[in-house]
N, CA, C and O atoms as a printed pandas DataFrame, in Angstrom:
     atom_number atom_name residue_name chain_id  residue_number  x_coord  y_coord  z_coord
0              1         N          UNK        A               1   63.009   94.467   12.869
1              2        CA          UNK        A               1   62.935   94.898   14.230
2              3         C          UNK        A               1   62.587   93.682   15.109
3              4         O          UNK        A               1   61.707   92.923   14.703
4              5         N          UNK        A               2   63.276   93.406   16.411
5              6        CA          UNK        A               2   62.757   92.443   16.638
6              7         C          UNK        A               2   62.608   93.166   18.230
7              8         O          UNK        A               2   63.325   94.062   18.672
8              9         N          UNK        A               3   61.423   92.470   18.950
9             10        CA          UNK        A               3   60.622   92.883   20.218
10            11         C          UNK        A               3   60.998   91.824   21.002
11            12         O          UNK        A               3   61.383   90.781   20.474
12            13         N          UNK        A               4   60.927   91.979   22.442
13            14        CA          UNK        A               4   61.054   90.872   22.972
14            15         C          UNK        A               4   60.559   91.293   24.984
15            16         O          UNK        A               4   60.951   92.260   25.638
16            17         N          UNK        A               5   59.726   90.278   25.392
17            18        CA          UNK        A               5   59.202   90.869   26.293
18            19         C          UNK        A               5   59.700   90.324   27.900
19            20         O          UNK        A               5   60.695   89.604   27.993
20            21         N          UNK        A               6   59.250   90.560   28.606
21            22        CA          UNK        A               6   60.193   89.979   29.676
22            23         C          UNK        A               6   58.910   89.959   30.901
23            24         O          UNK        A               6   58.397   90.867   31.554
24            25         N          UNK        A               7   58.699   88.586   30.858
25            26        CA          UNK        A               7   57.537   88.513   32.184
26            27         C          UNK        A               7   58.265   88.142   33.011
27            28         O          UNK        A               7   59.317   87.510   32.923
28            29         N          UNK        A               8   57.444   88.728   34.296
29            30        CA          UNK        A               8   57.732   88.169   36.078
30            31         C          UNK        A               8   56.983   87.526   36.625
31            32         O          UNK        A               8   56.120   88.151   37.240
32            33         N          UNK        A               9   56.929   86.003   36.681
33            34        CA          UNK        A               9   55.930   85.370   37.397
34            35         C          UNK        A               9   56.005   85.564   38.838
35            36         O          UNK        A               9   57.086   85.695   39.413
36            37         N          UNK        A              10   55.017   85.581   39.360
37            38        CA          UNK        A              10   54.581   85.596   40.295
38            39         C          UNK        A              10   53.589   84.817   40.930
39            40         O          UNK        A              10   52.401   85.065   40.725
40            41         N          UNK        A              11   54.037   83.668   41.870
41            42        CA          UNK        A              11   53.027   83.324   42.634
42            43         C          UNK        A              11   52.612   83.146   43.979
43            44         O          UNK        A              11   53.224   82.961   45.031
44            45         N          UNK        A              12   51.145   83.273   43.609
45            46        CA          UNK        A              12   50.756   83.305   45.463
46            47         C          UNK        A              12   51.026   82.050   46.369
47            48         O          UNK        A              12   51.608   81.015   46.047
48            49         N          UNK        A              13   50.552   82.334   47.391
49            50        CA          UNK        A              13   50.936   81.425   48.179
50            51         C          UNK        A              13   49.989   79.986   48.100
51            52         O          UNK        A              13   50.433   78.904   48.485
52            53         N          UNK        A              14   48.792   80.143   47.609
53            54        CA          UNK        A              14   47.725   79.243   47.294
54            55         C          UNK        A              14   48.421   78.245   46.292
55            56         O          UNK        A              14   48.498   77.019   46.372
56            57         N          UNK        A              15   49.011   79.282   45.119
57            58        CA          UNK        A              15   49.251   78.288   44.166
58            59         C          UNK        A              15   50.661   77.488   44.647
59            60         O          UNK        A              15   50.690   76.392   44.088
60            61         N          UNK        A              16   51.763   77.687   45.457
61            62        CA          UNK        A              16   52.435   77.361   45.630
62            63         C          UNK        A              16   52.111   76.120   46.640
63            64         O          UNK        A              16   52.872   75.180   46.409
64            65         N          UNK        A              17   51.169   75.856   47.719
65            66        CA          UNK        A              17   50.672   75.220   47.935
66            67         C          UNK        A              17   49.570   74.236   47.222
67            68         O          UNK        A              17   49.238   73.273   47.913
68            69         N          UNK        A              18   48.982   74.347   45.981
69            70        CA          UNK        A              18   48.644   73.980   45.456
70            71         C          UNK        A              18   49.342   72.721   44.282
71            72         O          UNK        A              18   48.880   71.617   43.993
72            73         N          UNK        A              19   50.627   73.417   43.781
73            74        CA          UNK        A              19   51.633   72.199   43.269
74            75         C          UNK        A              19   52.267   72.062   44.530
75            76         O          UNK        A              19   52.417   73.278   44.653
76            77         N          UNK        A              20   52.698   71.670   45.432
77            78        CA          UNK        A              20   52.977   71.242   46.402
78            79         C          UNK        A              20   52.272   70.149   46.602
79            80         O          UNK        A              20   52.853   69.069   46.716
80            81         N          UNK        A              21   50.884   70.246   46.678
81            82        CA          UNK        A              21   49.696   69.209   46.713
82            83         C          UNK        A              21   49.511   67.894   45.425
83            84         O          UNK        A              21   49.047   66.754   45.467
84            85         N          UNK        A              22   49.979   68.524   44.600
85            86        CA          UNK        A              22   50.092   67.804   43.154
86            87         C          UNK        A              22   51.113   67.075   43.230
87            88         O          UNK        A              22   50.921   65.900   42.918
88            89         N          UNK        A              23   52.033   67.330   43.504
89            90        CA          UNK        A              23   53.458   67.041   43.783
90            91         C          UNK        A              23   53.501   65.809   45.190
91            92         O          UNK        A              23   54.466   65.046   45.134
92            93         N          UNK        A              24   53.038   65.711   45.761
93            94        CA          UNK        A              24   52.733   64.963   47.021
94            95         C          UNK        A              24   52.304   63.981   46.352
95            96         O          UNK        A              24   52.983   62.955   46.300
96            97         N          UNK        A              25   51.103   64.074   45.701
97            98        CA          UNK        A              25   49.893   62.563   45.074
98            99         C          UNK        A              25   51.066   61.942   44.441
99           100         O          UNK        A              25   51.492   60.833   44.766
100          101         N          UNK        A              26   51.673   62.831   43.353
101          102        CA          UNK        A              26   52.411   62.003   42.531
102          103         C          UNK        A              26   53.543   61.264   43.397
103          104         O          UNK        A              26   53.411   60.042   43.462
104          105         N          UNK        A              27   54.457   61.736   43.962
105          106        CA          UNK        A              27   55.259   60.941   44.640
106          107         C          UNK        A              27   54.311   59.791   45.309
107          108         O          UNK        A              27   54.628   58.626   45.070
108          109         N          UNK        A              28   53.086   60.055   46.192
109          110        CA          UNK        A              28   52.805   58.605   46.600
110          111         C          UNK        A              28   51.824   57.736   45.784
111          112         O          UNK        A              28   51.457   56.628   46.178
112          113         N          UNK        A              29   51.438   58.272   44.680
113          114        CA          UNK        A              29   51.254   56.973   43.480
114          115         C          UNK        A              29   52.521   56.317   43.418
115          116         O          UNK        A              29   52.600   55.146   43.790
116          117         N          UNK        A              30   53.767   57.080   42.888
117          118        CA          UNK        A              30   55.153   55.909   42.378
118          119         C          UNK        A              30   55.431   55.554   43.383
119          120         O          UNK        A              30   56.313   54.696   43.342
120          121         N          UNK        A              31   55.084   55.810   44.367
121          122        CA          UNK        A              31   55.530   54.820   45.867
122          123         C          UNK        A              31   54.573   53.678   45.377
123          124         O          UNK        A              31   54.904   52.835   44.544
124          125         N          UNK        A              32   53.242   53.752   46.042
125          126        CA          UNK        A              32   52.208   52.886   45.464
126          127         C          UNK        A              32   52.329   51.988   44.385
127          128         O          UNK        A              32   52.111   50.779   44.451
128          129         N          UNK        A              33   52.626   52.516   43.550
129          130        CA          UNK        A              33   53.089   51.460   42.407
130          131         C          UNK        A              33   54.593   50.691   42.501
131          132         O          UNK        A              33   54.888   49.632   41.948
132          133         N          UNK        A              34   55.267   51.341   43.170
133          134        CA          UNK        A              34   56.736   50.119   43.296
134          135         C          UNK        A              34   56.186   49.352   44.533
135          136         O          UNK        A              34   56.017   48.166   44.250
136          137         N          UNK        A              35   55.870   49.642   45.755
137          138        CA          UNK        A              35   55.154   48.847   46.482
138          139         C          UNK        A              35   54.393   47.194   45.716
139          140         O          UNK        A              35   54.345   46.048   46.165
140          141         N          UNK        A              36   53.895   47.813   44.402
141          142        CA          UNK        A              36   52.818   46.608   44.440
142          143         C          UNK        A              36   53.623   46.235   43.977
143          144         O          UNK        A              36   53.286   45.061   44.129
144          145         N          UNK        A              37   54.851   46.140   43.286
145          146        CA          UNK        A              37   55.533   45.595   42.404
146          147         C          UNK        A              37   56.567   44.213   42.941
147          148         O          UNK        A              37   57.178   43.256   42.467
148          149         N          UNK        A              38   56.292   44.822   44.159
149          150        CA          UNK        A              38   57.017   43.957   45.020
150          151         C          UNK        A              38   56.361   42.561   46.215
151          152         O          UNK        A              38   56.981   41.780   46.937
152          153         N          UNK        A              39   54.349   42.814   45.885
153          154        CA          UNK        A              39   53.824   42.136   46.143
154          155         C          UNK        A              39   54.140   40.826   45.660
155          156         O          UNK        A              39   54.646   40.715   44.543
156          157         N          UNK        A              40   53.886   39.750   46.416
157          158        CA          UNK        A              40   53.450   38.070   45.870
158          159         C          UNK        A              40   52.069   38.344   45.100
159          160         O          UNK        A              40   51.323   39.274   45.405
160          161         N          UNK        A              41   51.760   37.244   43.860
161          162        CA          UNK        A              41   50.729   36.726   43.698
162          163         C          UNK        A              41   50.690   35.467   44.013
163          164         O          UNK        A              41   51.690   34.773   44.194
164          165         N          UNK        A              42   49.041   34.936   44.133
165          166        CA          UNK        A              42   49.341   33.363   43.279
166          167         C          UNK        A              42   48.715   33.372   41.933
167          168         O          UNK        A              42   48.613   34.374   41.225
168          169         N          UNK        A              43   48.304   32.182   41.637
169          170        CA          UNK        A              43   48.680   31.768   40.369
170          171         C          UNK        A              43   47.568   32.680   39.717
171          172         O          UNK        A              43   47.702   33.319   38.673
172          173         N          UNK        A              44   46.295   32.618   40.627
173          174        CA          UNK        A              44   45.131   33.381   40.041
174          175         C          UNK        A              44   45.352   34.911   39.907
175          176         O          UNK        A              44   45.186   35.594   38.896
176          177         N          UNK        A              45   45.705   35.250   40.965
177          178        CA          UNK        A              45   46.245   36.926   40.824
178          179         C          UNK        A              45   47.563   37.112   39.658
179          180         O          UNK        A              45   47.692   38.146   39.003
180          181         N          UNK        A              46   48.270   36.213   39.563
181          182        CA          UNK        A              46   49.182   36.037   38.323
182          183         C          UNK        A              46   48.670   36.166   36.919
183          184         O          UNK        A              46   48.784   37.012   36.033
184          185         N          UNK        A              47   47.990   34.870   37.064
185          186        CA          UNK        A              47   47.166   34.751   35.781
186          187         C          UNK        A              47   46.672   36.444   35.475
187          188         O          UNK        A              47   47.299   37.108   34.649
188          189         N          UNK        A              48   45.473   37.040   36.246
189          190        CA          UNK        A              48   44.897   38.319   36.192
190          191         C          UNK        A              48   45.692   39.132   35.553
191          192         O          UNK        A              48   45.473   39.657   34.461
192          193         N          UNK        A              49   47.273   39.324   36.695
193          194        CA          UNK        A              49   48.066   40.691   36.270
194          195         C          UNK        A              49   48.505   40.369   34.551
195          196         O          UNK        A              49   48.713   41.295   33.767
196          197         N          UNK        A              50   48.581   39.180   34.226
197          198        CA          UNK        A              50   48.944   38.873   32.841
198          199         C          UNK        A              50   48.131   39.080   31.688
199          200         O          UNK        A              50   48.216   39.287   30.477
200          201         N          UNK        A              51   47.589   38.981   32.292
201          202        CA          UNK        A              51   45.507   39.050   30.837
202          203         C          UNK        A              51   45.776   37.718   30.359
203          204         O          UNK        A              51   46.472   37.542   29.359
204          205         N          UNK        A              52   45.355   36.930   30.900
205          206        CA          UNK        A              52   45.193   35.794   30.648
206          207         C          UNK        A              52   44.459   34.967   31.719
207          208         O          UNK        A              52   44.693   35.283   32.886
208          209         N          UNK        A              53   43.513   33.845   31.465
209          210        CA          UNK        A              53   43.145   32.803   31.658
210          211         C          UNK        A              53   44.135   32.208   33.089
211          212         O          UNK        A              53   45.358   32.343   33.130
212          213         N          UNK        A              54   43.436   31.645   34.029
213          214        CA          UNK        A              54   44.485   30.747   35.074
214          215         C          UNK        A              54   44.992   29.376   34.415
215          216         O          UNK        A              54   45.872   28.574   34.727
216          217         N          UNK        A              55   43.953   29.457   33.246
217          218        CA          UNK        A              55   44.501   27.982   32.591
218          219         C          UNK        A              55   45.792   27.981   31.413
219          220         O          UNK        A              55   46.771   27.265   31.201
220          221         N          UNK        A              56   45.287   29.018   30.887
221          222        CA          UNK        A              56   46.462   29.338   29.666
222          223         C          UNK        A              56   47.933   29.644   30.793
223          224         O          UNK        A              56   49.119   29.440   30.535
224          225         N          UNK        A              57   47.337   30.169   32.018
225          226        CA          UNK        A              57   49.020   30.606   32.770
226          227         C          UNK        A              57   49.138   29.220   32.996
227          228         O          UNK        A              57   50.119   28.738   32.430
228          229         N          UNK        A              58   48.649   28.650   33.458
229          230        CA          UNK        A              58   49.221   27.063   34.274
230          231         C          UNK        A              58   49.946   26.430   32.592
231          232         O          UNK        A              58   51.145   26.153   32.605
232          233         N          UNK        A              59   49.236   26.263   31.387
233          234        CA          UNK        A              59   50.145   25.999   30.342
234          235         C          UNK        A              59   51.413   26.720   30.196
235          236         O          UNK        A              59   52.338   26.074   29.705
236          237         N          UNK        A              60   51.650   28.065   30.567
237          238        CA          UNK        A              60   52.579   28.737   30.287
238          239         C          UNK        A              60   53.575   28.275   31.290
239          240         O          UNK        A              60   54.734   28.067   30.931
240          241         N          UNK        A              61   53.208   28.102   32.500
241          242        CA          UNK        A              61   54.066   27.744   33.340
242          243         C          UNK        A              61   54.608   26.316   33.188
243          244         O          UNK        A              61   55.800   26.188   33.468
244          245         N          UNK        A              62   53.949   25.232   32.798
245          246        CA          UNK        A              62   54.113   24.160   32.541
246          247         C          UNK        A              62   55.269   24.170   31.123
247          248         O          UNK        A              62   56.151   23.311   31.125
248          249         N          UNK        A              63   55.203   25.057   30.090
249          250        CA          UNK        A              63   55.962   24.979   29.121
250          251         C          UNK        A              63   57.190   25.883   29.122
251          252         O          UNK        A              63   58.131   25.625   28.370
252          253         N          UNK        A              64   57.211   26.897   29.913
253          254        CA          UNK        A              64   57.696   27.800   29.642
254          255         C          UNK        A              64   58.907   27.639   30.994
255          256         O          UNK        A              64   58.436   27.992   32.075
256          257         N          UNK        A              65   60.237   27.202   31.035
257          258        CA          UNK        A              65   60.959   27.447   31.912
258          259         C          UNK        A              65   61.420   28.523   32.631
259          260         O          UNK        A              65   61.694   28.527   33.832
260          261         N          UNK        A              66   61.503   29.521   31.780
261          262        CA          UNK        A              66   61.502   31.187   32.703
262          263         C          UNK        A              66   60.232   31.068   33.609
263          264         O          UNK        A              66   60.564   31.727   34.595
264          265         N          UNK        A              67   59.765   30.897   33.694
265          266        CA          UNK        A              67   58.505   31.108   34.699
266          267         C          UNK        A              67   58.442   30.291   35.581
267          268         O          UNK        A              67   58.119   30.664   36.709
268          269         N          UNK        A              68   58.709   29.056   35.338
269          270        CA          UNK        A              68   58.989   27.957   36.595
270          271         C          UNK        A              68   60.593   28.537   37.072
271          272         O          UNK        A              68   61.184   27.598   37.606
272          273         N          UNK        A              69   61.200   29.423   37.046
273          274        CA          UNK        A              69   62.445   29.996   37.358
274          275         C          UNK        A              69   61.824   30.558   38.906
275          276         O          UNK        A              69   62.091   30.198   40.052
276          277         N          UNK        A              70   60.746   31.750   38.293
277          278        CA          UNK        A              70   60.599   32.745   38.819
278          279         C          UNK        A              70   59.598   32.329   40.034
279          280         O          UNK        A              70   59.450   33.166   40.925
280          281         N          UNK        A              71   59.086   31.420   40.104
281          282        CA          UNK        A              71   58.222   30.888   41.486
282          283         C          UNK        A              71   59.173   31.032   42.332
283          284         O          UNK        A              71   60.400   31.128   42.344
284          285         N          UNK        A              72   57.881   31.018   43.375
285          286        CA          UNK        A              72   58.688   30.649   44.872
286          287         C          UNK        A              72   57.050   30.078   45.679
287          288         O          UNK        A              72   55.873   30.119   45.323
288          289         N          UNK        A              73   57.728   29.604   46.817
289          290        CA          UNK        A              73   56.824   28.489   47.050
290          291         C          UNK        A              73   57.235   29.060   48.699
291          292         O          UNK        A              73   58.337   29.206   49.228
292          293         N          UNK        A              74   55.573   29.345   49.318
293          294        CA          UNK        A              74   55.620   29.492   50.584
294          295         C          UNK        A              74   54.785   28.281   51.479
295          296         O          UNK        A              74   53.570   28.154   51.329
296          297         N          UNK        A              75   55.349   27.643   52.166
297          298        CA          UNK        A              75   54.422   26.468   52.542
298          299         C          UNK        A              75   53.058   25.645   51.332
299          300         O          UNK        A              75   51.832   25.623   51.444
300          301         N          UNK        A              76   54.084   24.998   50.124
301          302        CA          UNK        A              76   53.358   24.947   49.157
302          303         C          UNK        A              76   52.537   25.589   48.029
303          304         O          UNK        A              76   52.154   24.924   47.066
304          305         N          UNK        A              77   52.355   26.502   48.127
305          306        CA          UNK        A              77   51.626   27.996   47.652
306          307         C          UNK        A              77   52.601   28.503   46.688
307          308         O          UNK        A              77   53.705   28.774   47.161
308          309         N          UNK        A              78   52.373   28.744   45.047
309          310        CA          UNK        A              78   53.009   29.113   44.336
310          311         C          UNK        A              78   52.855   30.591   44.406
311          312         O          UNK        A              78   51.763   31.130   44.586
312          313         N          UNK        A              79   53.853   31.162   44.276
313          314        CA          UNK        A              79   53.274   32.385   44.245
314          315         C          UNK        A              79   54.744   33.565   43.002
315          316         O          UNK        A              79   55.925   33.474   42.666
316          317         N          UNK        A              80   53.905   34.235   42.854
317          318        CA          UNK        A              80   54.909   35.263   42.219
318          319         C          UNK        A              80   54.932   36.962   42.239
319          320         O          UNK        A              80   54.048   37.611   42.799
320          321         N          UNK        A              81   55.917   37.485   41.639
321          322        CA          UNK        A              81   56.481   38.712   42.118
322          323         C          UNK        A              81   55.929   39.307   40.350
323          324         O          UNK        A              81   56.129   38.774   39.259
324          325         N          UNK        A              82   55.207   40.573   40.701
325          326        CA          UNK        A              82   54.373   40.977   39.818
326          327         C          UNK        A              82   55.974   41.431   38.580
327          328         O          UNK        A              82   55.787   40.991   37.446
328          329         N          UNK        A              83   57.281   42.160   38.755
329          330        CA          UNK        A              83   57.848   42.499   38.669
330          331         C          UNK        A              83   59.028   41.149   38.112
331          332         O          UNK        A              83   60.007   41.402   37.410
332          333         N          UNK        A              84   58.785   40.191   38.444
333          334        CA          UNK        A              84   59.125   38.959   37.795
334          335         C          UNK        A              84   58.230   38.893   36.488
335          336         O          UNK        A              84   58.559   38.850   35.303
336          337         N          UNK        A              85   57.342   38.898   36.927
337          338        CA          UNK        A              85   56.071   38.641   35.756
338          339         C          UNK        A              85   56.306   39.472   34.317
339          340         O          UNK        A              85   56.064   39.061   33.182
340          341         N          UNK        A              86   56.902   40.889   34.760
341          342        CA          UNK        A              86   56.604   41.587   33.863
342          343         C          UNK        A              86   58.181   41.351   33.008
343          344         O          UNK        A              86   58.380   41.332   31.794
344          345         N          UNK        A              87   58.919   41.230   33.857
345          346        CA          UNK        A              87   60.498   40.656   32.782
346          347         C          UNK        A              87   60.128   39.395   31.602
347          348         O          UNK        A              87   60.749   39.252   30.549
348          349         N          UNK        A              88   58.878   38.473   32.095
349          350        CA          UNK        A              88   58.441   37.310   31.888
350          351         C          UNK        A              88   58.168   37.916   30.489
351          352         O          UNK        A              88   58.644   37.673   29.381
352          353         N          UNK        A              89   57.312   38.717   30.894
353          354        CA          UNK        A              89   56.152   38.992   29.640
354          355         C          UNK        A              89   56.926   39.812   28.727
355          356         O          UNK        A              89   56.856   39.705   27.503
356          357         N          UNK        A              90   57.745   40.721   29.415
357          358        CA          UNK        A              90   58.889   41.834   27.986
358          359         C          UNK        A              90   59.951   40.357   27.213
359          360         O          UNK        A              90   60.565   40.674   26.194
360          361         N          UNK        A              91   60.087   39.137   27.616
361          362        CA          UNK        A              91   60.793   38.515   27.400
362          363         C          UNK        A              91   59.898   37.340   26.213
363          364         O          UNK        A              91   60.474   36.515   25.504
364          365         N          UNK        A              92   58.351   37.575   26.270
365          366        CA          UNK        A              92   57.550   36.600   25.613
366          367         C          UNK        A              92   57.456   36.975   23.805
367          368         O          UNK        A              92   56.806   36.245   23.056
């Protein structure tokens, strides 16, 4: 014999406003997060986003030609694109 039941959800208006609300944060976290992605660092905020040392990055940069690729230089000021960084690092 087999049974089988058949629910009707129903919701109020609270809860429908409620994921609505959930639904909002999340869209502007992944905003938030492609935003930063598109920030400059320099070398120190580089170094940071990497887990590493500013000194071990300045070796990395010094040895490592992908990374001297990915600079850019604003009135002297090295700086980089967190989103560069991270191709850097899936590539290490």
């Amino acid at each position: 014999m087999i049974v089988t039941a058949n629910y009707e959800h129903k919701l109020s208006d609270a809860d429908i406003e409620r994921f609505a609300e959930i639904i909002a944060e999340r869209v502007v976290r992944k905003l938030e997060r492609k935003s930063n992605k598109q920030k400059l660092l320099n070398i120190t905020e580089a170094a940071q986003y990497c887990g590493v040392s500013p000194q071990t990055f300045w070796r990395w940069r010094k040895r490592n030609k992908n990374l001297q690729d990915i600079e850019l230089t604003a009135g002297g000021v090295v700086q980089f694109r967190a989103e560069d960084l991270d191709k850097f690092l899936e590539s290490k």
